[in-house]
PAMI-140152 format. One record per residue (C-alpha): residue number from 1; residue in three letters; x, y, z. Coordinates in Angstrom, 2 decimals, padded with zeros to 5 digits. Example, Ala and Ser with C-alpha at 12.3 -4.5 7.8 and 13.67 -1.06 7.14 Angstrom:
% residues 2
node nr->1, rest->ALA, u->012.30, v->-004.50, w->007.80;
node nr->2, rest->SER, u->013.67, v->-001.06, w->007.14;
//
This chain:
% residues 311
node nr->1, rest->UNK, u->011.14, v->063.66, w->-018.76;
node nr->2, rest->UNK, u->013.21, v->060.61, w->-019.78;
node nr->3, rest->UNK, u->015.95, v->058.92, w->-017.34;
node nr->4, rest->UNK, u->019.22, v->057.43, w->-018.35;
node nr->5, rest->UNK, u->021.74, v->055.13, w->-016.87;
node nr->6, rest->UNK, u->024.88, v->057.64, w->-016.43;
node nr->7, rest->UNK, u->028.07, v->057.93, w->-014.65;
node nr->8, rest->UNK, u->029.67, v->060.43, w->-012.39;
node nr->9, rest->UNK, u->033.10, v->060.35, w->-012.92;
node nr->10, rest->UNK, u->033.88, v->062.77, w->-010.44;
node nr->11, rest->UNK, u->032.33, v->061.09, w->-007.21;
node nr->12, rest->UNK, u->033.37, v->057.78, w->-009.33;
node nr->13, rest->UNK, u->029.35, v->056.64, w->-009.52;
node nr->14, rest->UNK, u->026.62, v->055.70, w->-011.38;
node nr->15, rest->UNK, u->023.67, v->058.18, w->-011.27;
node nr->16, rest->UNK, u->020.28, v->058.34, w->-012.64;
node nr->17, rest->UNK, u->020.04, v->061.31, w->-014.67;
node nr->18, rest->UNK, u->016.70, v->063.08, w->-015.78;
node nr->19, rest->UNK, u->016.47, v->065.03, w->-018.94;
node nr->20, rest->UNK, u->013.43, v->066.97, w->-020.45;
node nr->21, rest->UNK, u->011.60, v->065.39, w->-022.92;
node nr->22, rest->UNK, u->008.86, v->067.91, w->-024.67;
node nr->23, rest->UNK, u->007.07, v->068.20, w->-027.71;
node nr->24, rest->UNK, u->005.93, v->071.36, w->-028.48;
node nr->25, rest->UNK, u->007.34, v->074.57, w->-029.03;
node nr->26, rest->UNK, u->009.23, v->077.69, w->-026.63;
node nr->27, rest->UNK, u->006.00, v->077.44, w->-024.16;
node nr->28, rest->UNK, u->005.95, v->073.92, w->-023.47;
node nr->29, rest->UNK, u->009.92, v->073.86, w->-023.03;
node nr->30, rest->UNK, u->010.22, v->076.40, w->-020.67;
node nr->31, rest->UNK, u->007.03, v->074.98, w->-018.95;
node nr->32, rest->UNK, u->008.68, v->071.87, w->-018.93;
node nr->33, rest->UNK, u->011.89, v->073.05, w->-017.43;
node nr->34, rest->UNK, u->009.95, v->074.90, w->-014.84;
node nr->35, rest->UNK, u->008.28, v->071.16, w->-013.70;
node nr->36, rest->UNK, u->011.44, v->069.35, w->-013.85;
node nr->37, rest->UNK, u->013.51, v->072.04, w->-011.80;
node nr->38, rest->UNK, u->010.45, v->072.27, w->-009.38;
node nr->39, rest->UNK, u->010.84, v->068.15, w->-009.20;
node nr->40, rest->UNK, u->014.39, v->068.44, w->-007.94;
node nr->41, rest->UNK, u->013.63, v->071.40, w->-005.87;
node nr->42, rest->UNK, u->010.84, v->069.11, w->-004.10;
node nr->43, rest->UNK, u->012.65, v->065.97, w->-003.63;
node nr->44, rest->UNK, u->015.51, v->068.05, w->-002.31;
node nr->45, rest->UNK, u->013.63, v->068.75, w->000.43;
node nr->46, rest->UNK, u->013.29, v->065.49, w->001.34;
node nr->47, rest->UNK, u->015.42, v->063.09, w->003.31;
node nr->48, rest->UNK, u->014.61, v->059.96, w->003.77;
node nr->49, rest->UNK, u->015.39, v->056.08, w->003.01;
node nr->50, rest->UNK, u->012.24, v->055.68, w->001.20;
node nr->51, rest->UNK, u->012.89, v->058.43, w->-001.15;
node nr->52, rest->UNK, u->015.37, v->058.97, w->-004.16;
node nr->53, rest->UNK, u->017.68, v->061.35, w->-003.05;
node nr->54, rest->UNK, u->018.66, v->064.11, w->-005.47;
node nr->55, rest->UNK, u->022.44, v->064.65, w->-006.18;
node nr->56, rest->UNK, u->023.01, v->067.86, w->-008.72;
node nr->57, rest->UNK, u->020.48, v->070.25, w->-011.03;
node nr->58, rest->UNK, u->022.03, v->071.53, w->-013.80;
node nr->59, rest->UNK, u->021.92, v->072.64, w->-016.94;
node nr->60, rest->UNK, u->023.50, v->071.23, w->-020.71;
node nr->61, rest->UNK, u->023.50, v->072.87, w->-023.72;
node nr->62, rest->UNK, u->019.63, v->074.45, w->-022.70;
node nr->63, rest->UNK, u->018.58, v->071.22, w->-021.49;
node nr->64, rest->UNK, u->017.82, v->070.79, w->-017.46;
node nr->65, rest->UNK, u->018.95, v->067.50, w->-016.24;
node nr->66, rest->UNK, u->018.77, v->066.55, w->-012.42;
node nr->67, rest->UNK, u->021.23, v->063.74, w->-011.14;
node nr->68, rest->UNK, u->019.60, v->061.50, w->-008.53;
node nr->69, rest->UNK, u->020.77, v->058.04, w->-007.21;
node nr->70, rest->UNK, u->020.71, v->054.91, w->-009.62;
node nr->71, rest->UNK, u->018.19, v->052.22, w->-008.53;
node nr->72, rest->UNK, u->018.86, v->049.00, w->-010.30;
node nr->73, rest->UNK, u->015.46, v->047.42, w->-010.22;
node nr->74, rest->UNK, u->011.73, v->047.95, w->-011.67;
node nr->75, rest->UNK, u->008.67, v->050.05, w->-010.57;
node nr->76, rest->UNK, u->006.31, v->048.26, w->-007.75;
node nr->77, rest->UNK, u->004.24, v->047.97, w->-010.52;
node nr->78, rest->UNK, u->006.18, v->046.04, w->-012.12;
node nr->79, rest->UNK, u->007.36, v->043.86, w->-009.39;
node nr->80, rest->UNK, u->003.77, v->043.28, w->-008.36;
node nr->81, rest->UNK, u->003.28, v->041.97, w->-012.01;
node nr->82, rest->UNK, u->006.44, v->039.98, w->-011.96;
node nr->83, rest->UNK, u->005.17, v->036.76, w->-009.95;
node nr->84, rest->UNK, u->001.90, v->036.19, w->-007.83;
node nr->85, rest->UNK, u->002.80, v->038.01, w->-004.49;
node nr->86, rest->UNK, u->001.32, v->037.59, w->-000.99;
node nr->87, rest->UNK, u->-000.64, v->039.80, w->000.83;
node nr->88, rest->UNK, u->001.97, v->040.35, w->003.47;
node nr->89, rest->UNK, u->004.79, v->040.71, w->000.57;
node nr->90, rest->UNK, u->002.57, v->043.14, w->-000.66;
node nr->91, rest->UNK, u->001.96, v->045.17, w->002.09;
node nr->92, rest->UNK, u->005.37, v->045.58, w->003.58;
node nr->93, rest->UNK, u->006.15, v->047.12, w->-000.04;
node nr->94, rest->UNK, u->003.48, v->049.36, w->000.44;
node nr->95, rest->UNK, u->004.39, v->050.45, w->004.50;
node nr->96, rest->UNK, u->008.02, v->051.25, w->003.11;
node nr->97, rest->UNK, u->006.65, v->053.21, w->000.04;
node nr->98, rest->UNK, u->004.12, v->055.45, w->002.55;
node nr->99, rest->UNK, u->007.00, v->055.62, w->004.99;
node nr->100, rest->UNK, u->008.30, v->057.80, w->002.15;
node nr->101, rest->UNK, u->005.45, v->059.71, w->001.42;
node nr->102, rest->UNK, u->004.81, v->060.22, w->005.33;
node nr->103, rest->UNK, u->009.01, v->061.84, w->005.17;
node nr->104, rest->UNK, u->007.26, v->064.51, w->002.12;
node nr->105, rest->UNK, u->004.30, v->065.97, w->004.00;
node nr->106, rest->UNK, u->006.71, v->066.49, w->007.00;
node nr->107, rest->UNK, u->008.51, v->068.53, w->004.79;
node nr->108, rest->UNK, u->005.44, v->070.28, w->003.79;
node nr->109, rest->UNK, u->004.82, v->068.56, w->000.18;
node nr->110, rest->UNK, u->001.87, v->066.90, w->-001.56;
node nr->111, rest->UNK, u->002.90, v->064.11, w->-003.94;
node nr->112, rest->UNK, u->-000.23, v->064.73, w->-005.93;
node nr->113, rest->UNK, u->000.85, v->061.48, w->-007.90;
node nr->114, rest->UNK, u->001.32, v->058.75, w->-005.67;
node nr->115, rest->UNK, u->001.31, v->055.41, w->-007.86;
node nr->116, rest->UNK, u->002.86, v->052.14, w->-008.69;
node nr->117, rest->UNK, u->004.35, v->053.55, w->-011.66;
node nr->118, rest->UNK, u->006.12, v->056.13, w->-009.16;
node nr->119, rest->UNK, u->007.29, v->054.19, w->-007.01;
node nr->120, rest->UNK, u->010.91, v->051.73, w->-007.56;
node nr->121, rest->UNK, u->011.70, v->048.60, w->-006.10;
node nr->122, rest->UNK, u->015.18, v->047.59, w->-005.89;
node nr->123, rest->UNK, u->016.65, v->044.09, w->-006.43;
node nr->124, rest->UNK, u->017.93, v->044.30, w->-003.28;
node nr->125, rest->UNK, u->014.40, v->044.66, w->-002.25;
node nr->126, rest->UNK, u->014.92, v->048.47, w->-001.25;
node nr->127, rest->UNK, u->011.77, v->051.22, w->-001.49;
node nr->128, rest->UNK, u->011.57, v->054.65, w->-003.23;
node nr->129, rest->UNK, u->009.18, v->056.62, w->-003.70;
node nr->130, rest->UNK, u->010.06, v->058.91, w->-007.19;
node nr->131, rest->UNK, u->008.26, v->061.42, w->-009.48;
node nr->132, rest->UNK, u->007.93, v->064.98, w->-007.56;
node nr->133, rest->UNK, u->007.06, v->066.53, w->-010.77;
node nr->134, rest->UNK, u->003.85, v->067.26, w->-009.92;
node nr->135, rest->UNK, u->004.55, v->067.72, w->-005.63;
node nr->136, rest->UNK, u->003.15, v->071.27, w->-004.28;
node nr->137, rest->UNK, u->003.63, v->072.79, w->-000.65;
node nr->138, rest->UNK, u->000.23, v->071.59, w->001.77;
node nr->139, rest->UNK, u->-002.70, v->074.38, w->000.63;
node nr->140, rest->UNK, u->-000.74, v->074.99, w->-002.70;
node nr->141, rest->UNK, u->-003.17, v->075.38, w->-005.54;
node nr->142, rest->UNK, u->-003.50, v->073.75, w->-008.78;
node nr->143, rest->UNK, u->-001.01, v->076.00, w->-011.54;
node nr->144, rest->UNK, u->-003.45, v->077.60, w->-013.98;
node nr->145, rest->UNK, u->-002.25, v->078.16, w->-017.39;
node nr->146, rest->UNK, u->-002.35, v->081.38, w->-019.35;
node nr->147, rest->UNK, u->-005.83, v->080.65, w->-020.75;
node nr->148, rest->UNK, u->-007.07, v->080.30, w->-017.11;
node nr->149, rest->UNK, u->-007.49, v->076.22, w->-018.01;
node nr->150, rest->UNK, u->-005.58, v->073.67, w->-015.79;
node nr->151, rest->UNK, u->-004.04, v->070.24, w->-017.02;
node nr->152, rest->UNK, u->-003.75, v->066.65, w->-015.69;
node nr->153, rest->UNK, u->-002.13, v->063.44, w->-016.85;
node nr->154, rest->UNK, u->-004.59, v->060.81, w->-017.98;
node nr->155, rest->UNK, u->-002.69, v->057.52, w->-018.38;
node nr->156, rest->UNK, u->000.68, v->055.46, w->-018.31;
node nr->157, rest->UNK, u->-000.50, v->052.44, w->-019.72;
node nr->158, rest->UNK, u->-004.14, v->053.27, w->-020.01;
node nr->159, rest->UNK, u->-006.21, v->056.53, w->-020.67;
node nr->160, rest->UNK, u->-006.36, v->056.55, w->-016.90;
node nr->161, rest->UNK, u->-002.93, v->056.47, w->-015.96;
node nr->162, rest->UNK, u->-001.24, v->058.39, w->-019.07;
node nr->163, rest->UNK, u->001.34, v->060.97, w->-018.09;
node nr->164, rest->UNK, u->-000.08, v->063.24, w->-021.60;
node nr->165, rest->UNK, u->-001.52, v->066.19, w->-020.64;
node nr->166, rest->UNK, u->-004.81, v->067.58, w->-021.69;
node nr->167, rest->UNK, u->-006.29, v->071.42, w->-021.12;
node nr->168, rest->UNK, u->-008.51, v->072.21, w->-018.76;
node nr->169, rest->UNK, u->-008.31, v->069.33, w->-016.80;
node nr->170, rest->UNK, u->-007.09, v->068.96, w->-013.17;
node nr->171, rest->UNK, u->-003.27, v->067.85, w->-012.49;
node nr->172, rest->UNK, u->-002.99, v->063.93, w->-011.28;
node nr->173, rest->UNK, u->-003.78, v->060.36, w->-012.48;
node nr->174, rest->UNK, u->-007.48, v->059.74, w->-012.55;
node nr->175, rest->UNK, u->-007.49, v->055.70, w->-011.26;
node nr->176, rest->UNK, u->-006.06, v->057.19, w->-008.03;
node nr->177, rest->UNK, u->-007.08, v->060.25, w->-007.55;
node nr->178, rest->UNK, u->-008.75, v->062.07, w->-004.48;
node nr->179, rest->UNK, u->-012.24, v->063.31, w->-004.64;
node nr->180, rest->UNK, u->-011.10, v->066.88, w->-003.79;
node nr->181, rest->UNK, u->-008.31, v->066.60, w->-006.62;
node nr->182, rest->UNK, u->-011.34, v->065.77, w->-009.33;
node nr->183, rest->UNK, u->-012.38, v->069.41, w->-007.95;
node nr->184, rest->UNK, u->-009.16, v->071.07, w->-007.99;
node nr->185, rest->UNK, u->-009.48, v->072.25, w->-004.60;
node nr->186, rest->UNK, u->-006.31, v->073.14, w->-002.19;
node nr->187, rest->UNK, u->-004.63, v->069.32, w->-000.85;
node nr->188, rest->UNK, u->-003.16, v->068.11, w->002.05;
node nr->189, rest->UNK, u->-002.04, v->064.53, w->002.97;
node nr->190, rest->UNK, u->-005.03, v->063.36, w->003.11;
node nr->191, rest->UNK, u->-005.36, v->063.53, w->-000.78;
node nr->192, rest->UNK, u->-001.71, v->061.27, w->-000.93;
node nr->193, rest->UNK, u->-003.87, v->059.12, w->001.29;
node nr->194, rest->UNK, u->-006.27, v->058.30, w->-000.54;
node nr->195, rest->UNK, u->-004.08, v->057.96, w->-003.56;
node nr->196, rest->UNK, u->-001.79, v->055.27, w->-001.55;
node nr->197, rest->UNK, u->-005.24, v->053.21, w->-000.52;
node nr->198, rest->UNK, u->-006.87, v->053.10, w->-004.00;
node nr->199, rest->UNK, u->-003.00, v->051.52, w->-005.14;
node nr->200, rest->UNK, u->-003.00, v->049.62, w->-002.41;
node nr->201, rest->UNK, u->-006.42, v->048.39, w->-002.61;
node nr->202, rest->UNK, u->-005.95, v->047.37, w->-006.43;
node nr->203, rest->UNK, u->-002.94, v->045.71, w->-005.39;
node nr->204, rest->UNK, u->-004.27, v->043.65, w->-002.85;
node nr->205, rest->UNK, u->-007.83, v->042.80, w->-004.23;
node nr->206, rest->UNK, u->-006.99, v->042.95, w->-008.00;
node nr->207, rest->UNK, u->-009.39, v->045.53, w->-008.75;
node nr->208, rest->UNK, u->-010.00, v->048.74, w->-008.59;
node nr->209, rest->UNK, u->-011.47, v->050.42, w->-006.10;
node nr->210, rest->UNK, u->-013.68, v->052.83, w->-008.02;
node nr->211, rest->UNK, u->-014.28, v->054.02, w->-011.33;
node nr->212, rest->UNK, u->-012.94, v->057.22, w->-012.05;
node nr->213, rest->UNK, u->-015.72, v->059.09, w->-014.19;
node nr->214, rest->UNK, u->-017.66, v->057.59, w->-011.52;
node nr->215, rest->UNK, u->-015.97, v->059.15, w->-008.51;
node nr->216, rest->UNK, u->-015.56, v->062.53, w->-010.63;
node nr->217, rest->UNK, u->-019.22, v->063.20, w->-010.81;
node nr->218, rest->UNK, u->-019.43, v->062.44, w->-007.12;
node nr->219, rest->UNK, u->-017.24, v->064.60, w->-006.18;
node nr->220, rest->UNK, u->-019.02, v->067.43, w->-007.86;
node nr->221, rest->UNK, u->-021.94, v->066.94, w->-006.17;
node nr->222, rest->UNK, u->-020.48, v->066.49, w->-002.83;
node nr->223, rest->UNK, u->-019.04, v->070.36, w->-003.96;
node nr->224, rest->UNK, u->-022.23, v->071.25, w->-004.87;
node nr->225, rest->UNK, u->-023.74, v->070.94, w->-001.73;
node nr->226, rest->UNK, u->-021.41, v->073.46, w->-000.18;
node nr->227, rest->UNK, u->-019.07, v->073.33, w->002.81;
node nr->228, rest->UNK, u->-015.83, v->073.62, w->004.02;
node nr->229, rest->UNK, u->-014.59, v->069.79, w->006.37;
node nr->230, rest->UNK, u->-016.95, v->071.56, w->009.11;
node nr->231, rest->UNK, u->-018.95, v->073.73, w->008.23;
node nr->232, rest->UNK, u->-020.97, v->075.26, w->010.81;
node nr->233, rest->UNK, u->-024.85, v->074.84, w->010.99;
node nr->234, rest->UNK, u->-024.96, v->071.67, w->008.65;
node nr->235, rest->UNK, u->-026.08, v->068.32, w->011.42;
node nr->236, rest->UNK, u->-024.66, v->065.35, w->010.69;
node nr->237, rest->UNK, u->-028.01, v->064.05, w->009.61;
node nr->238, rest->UNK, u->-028.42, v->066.46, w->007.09;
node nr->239, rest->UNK, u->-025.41, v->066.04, w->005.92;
node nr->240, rest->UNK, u->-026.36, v->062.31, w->005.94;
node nr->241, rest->UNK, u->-029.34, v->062.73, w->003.78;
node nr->242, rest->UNK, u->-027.60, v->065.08, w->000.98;
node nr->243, rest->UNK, u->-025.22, v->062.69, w->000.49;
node nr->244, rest->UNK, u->-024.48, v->060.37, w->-002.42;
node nr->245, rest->UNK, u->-023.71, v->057.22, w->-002.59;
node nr->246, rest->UNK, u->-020.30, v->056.27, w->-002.50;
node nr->247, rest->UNK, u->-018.53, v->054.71, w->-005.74;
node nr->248, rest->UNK, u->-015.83, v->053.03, w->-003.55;
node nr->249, rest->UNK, u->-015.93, v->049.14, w->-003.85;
node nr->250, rest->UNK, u->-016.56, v->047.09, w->-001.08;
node nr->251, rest->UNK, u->-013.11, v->044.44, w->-001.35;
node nr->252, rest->UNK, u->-014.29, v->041.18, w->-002.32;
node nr->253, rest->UNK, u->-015.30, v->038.91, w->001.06;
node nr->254, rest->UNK, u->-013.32, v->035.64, w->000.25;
node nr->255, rest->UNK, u->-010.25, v->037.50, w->-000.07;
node nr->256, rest->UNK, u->-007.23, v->036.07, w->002.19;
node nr->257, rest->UNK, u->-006.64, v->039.84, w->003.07;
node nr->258, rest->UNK, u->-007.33, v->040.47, w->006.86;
node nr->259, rest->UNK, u->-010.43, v->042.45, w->007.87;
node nr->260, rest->UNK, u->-008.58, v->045.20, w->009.35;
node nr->261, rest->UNK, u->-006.66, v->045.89, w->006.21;
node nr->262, rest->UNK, u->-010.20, v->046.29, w->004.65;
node nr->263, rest->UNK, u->-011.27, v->048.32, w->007.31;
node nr->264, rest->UNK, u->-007.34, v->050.53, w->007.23;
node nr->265, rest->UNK, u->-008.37, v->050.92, w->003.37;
node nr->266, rest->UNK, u->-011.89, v->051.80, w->003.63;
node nr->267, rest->UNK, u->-011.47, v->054.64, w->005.89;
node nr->268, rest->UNK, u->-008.51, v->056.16, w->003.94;
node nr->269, rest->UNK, u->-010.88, v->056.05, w->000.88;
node nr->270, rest->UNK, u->-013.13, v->058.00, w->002.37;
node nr->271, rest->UNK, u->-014.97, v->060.73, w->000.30;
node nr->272, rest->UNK, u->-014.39, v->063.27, w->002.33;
node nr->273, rest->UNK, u->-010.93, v->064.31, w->004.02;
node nr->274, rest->UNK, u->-012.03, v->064.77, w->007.50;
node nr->275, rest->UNK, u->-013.47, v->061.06, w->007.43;
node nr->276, rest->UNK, u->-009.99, v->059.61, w->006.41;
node nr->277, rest->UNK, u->-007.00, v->059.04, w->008.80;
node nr->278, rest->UNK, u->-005.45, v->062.16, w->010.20;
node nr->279, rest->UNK, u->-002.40, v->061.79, w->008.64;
node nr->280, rest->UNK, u->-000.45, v->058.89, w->006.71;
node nr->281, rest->UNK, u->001.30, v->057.84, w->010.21;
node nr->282, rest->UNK, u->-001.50, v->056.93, w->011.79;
node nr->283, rest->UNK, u->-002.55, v->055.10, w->008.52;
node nr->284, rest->UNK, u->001.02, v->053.02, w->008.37;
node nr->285, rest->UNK, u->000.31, v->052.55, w->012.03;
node nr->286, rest->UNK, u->-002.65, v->050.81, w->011.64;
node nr->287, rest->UNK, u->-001.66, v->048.56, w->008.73;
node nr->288, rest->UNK, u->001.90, v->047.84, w->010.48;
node nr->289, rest->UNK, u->-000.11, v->046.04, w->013.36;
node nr->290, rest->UNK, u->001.06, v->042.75, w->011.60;
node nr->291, rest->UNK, u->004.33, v->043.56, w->012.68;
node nr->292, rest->UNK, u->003.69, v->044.75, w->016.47;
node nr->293, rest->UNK, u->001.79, v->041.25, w->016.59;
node nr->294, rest->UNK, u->004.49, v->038.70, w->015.44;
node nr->295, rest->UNK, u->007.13, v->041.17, w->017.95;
node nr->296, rest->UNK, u->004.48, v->040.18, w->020.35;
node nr->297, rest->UNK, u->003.83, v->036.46, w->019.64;
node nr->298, rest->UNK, u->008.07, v->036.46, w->019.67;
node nr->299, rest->UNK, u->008.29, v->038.04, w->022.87;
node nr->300, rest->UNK, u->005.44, v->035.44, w->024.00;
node nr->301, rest->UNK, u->007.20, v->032.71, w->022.69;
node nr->302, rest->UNK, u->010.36, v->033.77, w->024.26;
node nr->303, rest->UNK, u->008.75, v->034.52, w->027.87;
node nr->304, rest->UNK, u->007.09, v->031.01, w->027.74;
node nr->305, rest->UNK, u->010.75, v->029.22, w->026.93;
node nr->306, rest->UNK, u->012.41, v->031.38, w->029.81;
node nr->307, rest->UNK, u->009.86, v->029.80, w->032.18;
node nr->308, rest->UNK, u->010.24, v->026.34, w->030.71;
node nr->309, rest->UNK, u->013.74, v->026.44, w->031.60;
node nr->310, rest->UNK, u->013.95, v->028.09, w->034.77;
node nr->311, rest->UNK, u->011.16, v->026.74, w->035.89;
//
């Protein structure tokens, strides 16, 4: 879709308002209109600070349009571009932006695109995380088209971030996809996870924390070997041995970025789900420890001045 600047001159404010933007013919329109209704539908669901709250879905002269709030500001990828940004600046952007994607699997939804691109950054330095289009309920499985193919988006400023579609591919944006999305399997948080570490990681370190044709054809062999997150009679050493090696980056070493973010990131890009945090809440939990720390020193700091003075 494409979003424009409006007003409301009813509730006397300025909106956001998302219209349908399709090239093709009757198919692809009401396809279209089915994603963008199923967008509002999702986000709907949601309430939370973090996330851009829907105001009306309607419909003008055949063409949907959803009214959410106005956000005057850029993407986070943009505002990680604008000027060189610390790792702590970084990283509180990135706790408020999961905060809002921990508020959309308690209402039951994958993101299934979780990405700088889909996330905005106010000027007043507000979070929201955007873009449902593509959000199913937990266990939800890919949409197949007529032909029996499926579709994903391969790029937004790159063939691996493009929002174009292309048949027979698998819904989502390769440079931050989940192993189990490559296979088109059934998602849970887990898969937003991952997403959120591999645009975390990039945004920390620079790079990227995999290659994605790379991770792909891991990911089919890791189906090929069978299994379900336990399957019974497989030993971990077996499981061990079949194996391959992981396409996940190692961050670089003289990085300023604390060893326990490293760790935090490592173990959310896990391969497979069961080796990743249980859920994104325990993930924000363990990179908001910078924050329980300087509460900690203050409180420290404080105690020690108390004494000082009474003592």
């Amino acid at each position: 879709g494409v979003v424009y600047a409006a007003y409301d001159p009813d509730l006397d404010r300025k909106v956001a308002l998302k219209l349908l933007r399709v090239k093709g013919g009757h198919e692809d329109l009401e396809q279209g209109r089915a994603r963008l209704l199923r967008e509002a539908q999702a986000m709907a669901r949601i309430s939370h600070p973090n996330v851009i709250p829907v105001f009306e879905v309607g419909q003008w002269e055949q063409q949907i349009y959803v009214a959410m709030a106005l956000v005057d500001g850029g993407t986070l990828r943009d505002w990680t571009k604008a000027k060189p940004r610390t790792w702590q600046e970084l990283l509180d952007k990135y706790l408020a932006a999961g905060k809002g994607l921990e508020a959309a699997h308690v209402a039951g939804l994958v993101h299934r695109d979780f990405k700088p691109a889909n996330v905005l950054v106010g000027k007043d330095g507000r979070v929201y995380v955007t873009d449902f289009g593509l959000a199913r309920p937990m266990g939800e499985a890919e949409d197949d088209d007529e032909d029996g193919g499926r579709t994903r988006p391969v790029g937004d400023d790159s063939p691996l971030n493009s929002q174009l579609t292309q048949a027979g591919l698998v819904m989502g944006t390769p440079a931050y996809m989940s192993p189990e999305q490559f296979r088109g399997e059934l998602l849970d948080s887990r898969s937003d996870q991952f997403s959120f570490c591999a645009a975390l990681y990039r945004a920390l370190y620079g790079i990227r924390p995999f290659d994605p044709d790379e991770l792909s054809r891991v990911a089919s062999q890791l189906r090929a070997r069978g299994g379900a997150d336990d399957e019974p009679g497989v030993t971990e050493a077996a499981a061990v041995q079949v194996l391959p090696p992981s396409p996940i980056l190692e961050p670089p070493r003289e990085s300023k970025v604390p060893a326990w973010v490293r760790r935090a990131l490592m173990k959310g890009l896990s391969l497979e789900p069961r080796d990743r945090f249980r859920s994104m809440a325990e993930l924000l939990t363990v990179l908001g420890q910078r924050e329980r720390r300087a509460l900690l020193q203050r409180r420290a700091g404080a105690a020690v001045a108390a004494t000082v003075v009474l003592g």
